[in-house]
C-alpha positions as CSV (number, residue, x, y, z in Angstrom):
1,X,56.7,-127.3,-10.5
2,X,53.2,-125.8,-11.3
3,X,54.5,-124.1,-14.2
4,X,52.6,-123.0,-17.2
5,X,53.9,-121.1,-20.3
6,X,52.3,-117.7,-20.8
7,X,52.8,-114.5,-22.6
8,X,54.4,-112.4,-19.9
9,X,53.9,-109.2,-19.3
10,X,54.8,-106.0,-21.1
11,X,58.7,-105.6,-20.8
12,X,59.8,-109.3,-20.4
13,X,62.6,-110.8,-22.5
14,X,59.7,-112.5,-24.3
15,X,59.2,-108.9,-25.9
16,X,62.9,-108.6,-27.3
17,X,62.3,-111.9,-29.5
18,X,63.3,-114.4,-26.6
19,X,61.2,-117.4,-26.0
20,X,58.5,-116.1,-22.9
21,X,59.3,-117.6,-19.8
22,X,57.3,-120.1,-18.1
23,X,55.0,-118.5,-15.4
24,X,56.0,-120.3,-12.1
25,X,53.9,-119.7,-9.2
26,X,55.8,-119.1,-5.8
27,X,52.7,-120.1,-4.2
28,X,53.1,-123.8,-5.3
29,X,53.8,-126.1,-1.8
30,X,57.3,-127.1,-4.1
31,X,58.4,-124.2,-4.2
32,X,58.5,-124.2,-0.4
33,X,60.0,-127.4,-0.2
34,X,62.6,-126.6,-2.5
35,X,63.3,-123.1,-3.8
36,X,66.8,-123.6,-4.9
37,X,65.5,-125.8,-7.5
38,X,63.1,-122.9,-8.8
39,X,65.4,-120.0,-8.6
40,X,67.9,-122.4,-10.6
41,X,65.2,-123.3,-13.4
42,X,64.3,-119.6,-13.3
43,X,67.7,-118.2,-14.4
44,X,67.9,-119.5,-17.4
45,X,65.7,-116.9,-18.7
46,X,67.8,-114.1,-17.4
47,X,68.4,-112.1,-14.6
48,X,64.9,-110.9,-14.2
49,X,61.7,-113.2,-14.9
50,X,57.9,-112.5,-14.2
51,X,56.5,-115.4,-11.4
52,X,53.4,-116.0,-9.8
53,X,53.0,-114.7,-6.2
54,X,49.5,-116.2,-6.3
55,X,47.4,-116.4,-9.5
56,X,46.6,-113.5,-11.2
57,X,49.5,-111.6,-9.0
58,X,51.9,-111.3,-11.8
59,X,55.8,-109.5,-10.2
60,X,59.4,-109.2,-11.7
61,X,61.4,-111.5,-9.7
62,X,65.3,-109.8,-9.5
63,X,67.3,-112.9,-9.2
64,X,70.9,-111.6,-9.8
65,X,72.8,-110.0,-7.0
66,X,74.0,-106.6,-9.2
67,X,70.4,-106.1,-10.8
68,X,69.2,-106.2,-7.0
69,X,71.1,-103.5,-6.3
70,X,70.5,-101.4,-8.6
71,X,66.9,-101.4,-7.8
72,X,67.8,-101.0,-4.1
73,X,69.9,-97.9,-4.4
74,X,68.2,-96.4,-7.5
75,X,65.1,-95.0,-5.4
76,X,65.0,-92.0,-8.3
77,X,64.3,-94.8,-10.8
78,X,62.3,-97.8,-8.9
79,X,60.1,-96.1,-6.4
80,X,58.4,-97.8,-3.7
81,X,55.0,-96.5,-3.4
82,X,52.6,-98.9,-4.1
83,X,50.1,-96.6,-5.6
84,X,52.0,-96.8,-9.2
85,X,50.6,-100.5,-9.1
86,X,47.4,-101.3,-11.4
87,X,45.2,-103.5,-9.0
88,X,42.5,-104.3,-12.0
89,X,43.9,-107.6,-12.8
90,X,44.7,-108.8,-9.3
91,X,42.1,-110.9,-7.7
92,X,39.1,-109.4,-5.2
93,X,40.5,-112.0,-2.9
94,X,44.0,-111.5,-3.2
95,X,46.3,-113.2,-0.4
96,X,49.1,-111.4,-0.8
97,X,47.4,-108.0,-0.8
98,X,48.0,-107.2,2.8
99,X,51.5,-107.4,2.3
100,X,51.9,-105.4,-1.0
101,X,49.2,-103.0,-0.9
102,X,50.3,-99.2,-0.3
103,X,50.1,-97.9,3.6
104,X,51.5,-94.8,5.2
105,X,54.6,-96.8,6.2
106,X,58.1,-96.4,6.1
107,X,58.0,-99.4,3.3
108,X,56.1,-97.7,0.8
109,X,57.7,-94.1,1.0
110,X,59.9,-92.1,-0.9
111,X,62.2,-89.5,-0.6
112,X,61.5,-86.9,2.4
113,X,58.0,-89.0,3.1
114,X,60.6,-92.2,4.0
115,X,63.0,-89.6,6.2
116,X,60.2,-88.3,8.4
117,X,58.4,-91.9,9.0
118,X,62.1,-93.5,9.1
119,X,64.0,-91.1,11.8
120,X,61.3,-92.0,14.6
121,X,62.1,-95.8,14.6
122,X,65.7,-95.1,14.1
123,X,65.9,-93.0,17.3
124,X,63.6,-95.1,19.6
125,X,65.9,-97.9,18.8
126,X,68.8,-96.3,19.6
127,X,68.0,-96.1,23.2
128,X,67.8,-99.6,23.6
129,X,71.1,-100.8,24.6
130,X,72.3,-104.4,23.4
131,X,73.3,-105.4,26.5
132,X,70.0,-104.6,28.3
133,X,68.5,-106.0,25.0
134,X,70.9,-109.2,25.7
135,X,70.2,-109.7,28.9
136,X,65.9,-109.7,28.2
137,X,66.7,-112.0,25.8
138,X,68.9,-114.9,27.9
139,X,66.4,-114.0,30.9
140,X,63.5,-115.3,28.6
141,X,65.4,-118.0,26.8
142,X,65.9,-119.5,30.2
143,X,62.0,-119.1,31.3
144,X,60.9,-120.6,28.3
145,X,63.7,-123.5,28.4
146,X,62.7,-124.2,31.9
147,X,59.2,-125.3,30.7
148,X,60.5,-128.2,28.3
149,X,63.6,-129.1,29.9
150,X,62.9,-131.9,32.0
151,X,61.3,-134.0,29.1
152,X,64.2,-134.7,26.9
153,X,62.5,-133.4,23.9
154,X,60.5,-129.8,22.2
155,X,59.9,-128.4,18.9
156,X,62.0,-125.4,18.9
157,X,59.5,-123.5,16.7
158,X,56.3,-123.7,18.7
159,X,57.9,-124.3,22.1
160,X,60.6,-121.6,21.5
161,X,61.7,-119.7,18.5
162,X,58.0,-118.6,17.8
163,X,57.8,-117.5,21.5
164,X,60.9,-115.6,22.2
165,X,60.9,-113.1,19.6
166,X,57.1,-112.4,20.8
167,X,57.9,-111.8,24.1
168,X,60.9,-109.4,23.2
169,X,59.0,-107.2,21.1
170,X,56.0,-107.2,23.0
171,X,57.9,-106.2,25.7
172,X,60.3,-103.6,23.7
173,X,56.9,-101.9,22.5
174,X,55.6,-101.8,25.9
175,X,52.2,-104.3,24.8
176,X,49.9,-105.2,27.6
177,X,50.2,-108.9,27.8
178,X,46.5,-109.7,26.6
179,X,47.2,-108.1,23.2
180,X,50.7,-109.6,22.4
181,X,49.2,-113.5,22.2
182,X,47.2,-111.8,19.7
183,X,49.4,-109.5,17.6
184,X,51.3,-112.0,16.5
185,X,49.3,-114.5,15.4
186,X,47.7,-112.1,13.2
187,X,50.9,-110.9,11.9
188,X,52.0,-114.8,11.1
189,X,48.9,-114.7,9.2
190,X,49.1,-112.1,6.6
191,X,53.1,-113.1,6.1
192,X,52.2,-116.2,5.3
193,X,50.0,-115.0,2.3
194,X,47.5,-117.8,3.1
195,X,43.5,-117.3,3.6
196,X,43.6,-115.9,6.5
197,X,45.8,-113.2,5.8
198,X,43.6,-110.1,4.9
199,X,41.5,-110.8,8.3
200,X,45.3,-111.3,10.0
201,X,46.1,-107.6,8.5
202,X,43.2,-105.8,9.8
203,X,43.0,-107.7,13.1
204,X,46.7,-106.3,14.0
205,X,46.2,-102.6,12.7
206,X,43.4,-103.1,15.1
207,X,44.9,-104.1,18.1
208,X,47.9,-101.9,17.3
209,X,45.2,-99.1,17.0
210,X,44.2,-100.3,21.3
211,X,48.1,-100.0,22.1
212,X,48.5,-96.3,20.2
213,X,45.3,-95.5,22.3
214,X,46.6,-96.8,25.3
215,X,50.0,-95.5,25.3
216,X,48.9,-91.9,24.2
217,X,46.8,-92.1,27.1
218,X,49.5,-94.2,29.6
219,X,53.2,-93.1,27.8
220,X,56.2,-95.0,29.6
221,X,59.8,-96.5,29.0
222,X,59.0,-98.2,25.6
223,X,59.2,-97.8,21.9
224,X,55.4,-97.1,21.3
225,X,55.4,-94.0,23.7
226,X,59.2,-92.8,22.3
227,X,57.3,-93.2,18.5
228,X,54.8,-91.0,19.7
229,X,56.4,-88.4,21.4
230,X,58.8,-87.9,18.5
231,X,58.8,-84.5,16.5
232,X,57.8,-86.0,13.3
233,X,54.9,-86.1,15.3
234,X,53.4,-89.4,13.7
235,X,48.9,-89.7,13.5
236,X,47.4,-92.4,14.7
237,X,47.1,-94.2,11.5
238,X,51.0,-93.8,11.1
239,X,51.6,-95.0,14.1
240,X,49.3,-98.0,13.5
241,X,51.7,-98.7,10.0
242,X,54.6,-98.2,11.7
243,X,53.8,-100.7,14.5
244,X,52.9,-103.1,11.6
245,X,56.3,-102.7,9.5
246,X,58.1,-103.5,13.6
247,X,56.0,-106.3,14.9
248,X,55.7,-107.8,11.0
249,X,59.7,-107.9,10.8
250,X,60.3,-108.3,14.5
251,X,59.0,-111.9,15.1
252,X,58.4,-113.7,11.9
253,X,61.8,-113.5,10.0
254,X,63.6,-113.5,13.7
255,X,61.7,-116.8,14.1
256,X,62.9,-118.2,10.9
257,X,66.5,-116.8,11.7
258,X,66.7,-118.2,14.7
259,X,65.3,-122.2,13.4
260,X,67.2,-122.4,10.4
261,X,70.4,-121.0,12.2
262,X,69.6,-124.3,15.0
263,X,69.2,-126.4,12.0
264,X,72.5,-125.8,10.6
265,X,74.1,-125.8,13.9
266,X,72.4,-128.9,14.5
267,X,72.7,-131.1,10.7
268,X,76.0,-129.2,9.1
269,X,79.5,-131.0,9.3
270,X,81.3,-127.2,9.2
271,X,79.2,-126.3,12.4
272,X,77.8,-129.5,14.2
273,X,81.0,-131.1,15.1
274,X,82.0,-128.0,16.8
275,X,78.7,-127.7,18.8
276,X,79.5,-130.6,20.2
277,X,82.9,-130.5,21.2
278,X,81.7,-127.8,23.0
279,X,82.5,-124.7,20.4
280,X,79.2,-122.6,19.4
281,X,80.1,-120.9,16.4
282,X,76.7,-119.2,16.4
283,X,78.3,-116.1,14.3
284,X,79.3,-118.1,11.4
285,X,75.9,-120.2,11.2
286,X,73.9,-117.0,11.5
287,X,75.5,-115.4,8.6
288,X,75.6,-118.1,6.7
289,X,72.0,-118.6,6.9
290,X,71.6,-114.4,5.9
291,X,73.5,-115.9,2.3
292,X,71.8,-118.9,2.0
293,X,68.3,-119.1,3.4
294,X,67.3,-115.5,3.5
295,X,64.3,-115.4,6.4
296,X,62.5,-112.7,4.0
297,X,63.1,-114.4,0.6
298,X,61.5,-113.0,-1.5
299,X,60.2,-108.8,-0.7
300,X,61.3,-105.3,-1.1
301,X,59.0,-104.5,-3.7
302,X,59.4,-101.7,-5.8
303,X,57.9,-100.0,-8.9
304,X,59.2,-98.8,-12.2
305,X,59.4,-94.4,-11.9
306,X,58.7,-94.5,-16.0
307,X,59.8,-97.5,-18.0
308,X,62.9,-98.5,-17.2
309,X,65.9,-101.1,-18.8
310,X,66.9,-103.0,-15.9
311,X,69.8,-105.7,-16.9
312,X,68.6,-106.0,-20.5
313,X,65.2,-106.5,-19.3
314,X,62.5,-103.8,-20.2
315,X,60.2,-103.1,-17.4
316,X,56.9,-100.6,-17.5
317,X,56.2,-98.5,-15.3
318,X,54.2,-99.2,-12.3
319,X,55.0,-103.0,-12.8
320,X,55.1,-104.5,-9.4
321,X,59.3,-106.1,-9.1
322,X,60.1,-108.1,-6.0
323,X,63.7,-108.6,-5.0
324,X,64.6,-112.3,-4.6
325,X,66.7,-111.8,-1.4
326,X,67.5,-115.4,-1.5
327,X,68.6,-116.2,-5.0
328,X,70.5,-113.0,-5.1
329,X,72.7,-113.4,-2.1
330,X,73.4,-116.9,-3.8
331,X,73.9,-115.9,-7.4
332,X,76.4,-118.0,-8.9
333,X,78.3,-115.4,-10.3
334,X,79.1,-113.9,-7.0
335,X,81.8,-116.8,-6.8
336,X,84.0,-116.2,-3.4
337,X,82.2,-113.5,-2.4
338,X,80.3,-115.4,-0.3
339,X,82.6,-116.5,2.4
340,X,82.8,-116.5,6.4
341,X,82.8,-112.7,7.7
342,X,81.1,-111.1,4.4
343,X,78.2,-109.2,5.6
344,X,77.4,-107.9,1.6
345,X,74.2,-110.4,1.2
346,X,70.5,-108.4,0.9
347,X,68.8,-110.3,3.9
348,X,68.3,-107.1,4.9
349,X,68.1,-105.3,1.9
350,X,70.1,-102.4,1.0
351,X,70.1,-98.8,0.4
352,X,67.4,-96.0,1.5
353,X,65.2,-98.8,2.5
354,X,67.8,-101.4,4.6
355,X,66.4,-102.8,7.6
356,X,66.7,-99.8,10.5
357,X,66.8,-103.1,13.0
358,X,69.4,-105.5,11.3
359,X,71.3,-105.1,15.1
360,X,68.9,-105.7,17.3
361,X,67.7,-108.3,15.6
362,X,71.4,-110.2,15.8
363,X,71.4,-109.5,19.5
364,X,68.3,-111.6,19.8
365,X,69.1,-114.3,17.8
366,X,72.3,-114.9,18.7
367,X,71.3,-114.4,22.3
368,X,68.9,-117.2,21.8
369,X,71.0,-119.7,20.0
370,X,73.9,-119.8,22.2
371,X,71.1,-119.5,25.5
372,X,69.4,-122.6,24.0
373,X,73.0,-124.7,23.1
374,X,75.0,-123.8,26.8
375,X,71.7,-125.2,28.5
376,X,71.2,-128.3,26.3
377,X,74.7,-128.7,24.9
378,X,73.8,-132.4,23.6
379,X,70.9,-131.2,21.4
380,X,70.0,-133.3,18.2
381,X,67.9,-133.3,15.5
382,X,64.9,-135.8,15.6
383,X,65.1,-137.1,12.1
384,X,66.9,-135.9,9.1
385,X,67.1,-132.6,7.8
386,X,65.7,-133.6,4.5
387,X,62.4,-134.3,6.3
388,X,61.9,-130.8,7.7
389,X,58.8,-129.3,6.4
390,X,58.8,-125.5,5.6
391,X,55.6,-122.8,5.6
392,X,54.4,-122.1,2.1
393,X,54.1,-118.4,0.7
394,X,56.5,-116.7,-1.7
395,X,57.6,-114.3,0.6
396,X,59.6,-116.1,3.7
397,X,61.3,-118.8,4.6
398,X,60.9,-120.9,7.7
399,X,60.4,-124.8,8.9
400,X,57.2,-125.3,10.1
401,X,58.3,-127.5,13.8
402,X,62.1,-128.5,14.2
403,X,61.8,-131.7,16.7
404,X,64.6,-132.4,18.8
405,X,66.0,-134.5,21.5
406,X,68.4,-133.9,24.2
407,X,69.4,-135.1,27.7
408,X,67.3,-133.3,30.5
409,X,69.7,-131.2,32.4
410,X,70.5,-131.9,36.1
411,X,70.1,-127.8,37.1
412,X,68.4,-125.6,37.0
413,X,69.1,-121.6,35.9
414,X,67.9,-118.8,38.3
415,X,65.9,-116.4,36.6
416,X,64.1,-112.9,36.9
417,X,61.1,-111.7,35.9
418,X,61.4,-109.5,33.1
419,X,59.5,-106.6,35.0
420,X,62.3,-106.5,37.6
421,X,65.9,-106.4,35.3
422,X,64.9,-104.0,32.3
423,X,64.3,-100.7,31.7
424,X,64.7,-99.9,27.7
425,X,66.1,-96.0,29.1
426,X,69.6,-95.8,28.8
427,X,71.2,-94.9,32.2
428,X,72.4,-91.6,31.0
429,X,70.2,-90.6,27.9
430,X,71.7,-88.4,25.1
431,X,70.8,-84.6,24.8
432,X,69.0,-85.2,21.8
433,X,67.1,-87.9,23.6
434,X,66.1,-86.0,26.7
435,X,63.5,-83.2,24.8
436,X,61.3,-85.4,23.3
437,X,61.3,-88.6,25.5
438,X,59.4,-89.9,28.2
439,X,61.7,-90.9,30.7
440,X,60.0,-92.9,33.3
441,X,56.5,-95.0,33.1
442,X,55.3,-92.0,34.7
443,X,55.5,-89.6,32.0
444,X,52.4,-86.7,31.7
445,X,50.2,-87.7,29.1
446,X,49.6,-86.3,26.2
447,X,46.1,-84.9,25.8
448,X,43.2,-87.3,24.5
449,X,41.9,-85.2,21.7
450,X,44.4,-87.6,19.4
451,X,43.4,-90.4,21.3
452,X,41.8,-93.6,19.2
453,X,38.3,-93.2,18.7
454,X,37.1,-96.6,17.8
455,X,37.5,-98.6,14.6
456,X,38.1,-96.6,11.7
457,X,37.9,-97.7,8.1
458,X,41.0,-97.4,7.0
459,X,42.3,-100.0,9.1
460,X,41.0,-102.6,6.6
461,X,43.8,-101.2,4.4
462,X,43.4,-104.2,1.4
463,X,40.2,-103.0,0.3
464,X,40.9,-99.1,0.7
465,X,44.0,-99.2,-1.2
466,X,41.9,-101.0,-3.7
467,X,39.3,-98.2,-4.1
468,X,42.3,-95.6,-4.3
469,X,41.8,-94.1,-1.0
């Protein structure tokens, strides 16, 4: 481990006479490779213990289950407005920036702010049913099975857990098909907290800034124009953050879901005998991989209202604390409590701020997985699990490729084009729906003087937030 002792900061144990813990960096390629093996060195020195996101991006790391929540449901105590930071020490170049740094988002509000920005996402995805979400879902699995199929072998990351979750929330958002290609790889880019990722931030706020333009122009039967029409009555450069928070949390984690959940299917005596005897107890792997390999692992940041005593652990205020999804849900003092059915783990967090599209995001894994294993019931693993590589970063968890092998099936499955089975409208919308909505592609549209006007500044977010604007 690329560990180095230093005097942590203000407020760690180090300060109530302990010994100061050493300074891991979650940016370190082993702690990719192996982060049970860091959380378990890293609670020895307590419950909460200051790591490395990158050098010179110092964060409390919450590794205990019960501290977690407190800081989750204590939004009077730990706020989540990034603002309260002190960006002095943290590097011009910072990689992890774009991820951390304030935005008008739902992620970074409080309070009434977090209620107004919230309630539009909640509502727009309440009109999209699960079963027409299920059905998109199985129609594309099939599509994109059909293209690697007949060779016996794929990658499941790049040839279909990467894809799939692209093409479902490109097509949720209603995303012309030149800009979704591109969305996405910029959002990959500033999750993964590499080099790329401040040019990956401000290249999606861009392109999200073309979609608000065109669908305030060209509203129709997606969740971009039901955003827009809502009363909250988002700007532009809400809109733009908004869109970020969805796509950011629609495709990455749901790609990492959906891989790890094959892998255990695929390596795991409790679930791969059962595959293939022809049981697919795709409910079971995917919560167990929500306990175990959290997709987000490390996130919901938060920031000390004051200083605050958190576990025995004195924290100051505005001092940037993560929540270790991960090493929470598997604390060992949760004991039992992590057994077949519980849905208590923080993959997707908890309180004011819990993830508004934990369901959706069920349906389209679990519409993927058992898609994938009915068409290809004999699938294997090429290799062992052990040699599975996983992207670096401190903030998610996913393999790189997954190669497998698997007897080319002898028919074929008859699919439609996605254009022609869904409409995201429910059949019969709700009262509440029918004021604000547009309820056909049709819809009048609003008039341009909102409409996007070119670049503006403030998409490059990292180094406005930087200069306090």
């Amino acid at each position: 481990m690329n560990a180095r002792a230093a005097a942590p900061p203000p407020g760690c144990p180090a300060h109530a006479g302990h010994r100061p813990a050493p300074l891991l960096s979650l940016a370190d390629p082993r702690f990719a490779d192996n982060p049970e093996r860091f959380y378990t060195h890293l609670r020895q020195w307590g419950p909460v213990v200051p790591v490395e996101f990158e050098p010179g991006v110092t964060v409390m790391l919450v590794l205990d289950y019960r501290a977690a929540l407190e800081v989750l449901r204590s939004p009077g105590r730990f706020s989540k407005d990034a603002r309260r930071w002190d960006l002095t020490a943290v590097p011009p170049a910072s990689a992890v920036l774009p991820m951390m740094a304030w935005r008008p988002s739902l992620l970074f509000a409080d309070g009434p702010a977090h209620d107004r920005l919230r309630a539009p996402i909640e509502d727009a995805l309440e009109r999209v049913t699960s079963h027409t979400l299920r059905r998109y879902v199985q129609s594309c699995a099939q599509r994109l099975i059909d293209r690697f199929a007949a060779d016996g072998h794929a990658d499941l990351v790049a040839q279909y857990a990467a894809v799939l979750p692209l093409q479902v929330i490109t097509e949720l958002l209603g995303v012309p098909e030149d800009l979704g290609r591109h969305m996405v790889a910029a959002a990959a880019a500033m999750i993964d907290a590499g080099p790329h990722s401040e040019r990956g931030s401000a290249d999606l706020a861009a392109l999200l800034g073309q979609l608000v333009a065109h669908k305030r122009a060209h509203p129709g039967a997606d969740v971009t124009s039901w955003l827009l029409a809502h009363p909250a009555a988002l700007s532009d450069e809400e809109m733009i953050h908004q869109l970020v928070v969805m796509v950011g949390a629609g495709t990455v984690p749901t790609t990492a879901w959906i891989t790890t959940a094959l892998m255990l299917l695929l390596t795991d005596e409790r679930f791969a005998d059962r595959v293939a005897g022809g049981s697919t107890p795709t409910s079971m792997a995917l919560t167990e991989v929500l306990w175990s390999q959290s997709p987000m692992s490390n996130f919901s940041l938060h920031y000390p209202v004051g200083p605050q005593l958190l576990h025995g652990v004195d924290l100051p205020e505005g001092m940037p604390i993560a929540i270790s999804h991960h090493a929470a849900n598997t604390d060992p003092n949760l004991g039992q409590q992590r057994r077949d059915g519980n849905h208590a783990h923080l993959a997707f967090s908890a309180g004011p701020h819990r993830c508004p599209a934990a369901g959706p995001a069920e349906v389209i894994t679990t519409a993927a997985i058992e898609a994938l294993l009915d068409r290809l019931p004999d699938l294997a693993l090429s290799g062992s699990a052990a040699a599975i590589r996983w992207r670096p970063g401190p903030f998610h968890r996913c393999a790189v490729a997954l190669p497998t092998t698997f007897r080319p099936p002898t028919t074929t499955v008859r699919t439609t084009e996605p254009a022609q089975e869904t409409s995201w409208n429910p059949a019969a919308p709700t009262p509440e729906h029918t004021s604000w909505t547009p309820a056909a592609p049709t819809s009048t549209p609003k008039p341009p003087a909102s409409a996007h006007r070119g670049r503006p500044s403030w998409w490059n977010f990292p180094a406005r937030f930087r200069h306090g604007r």
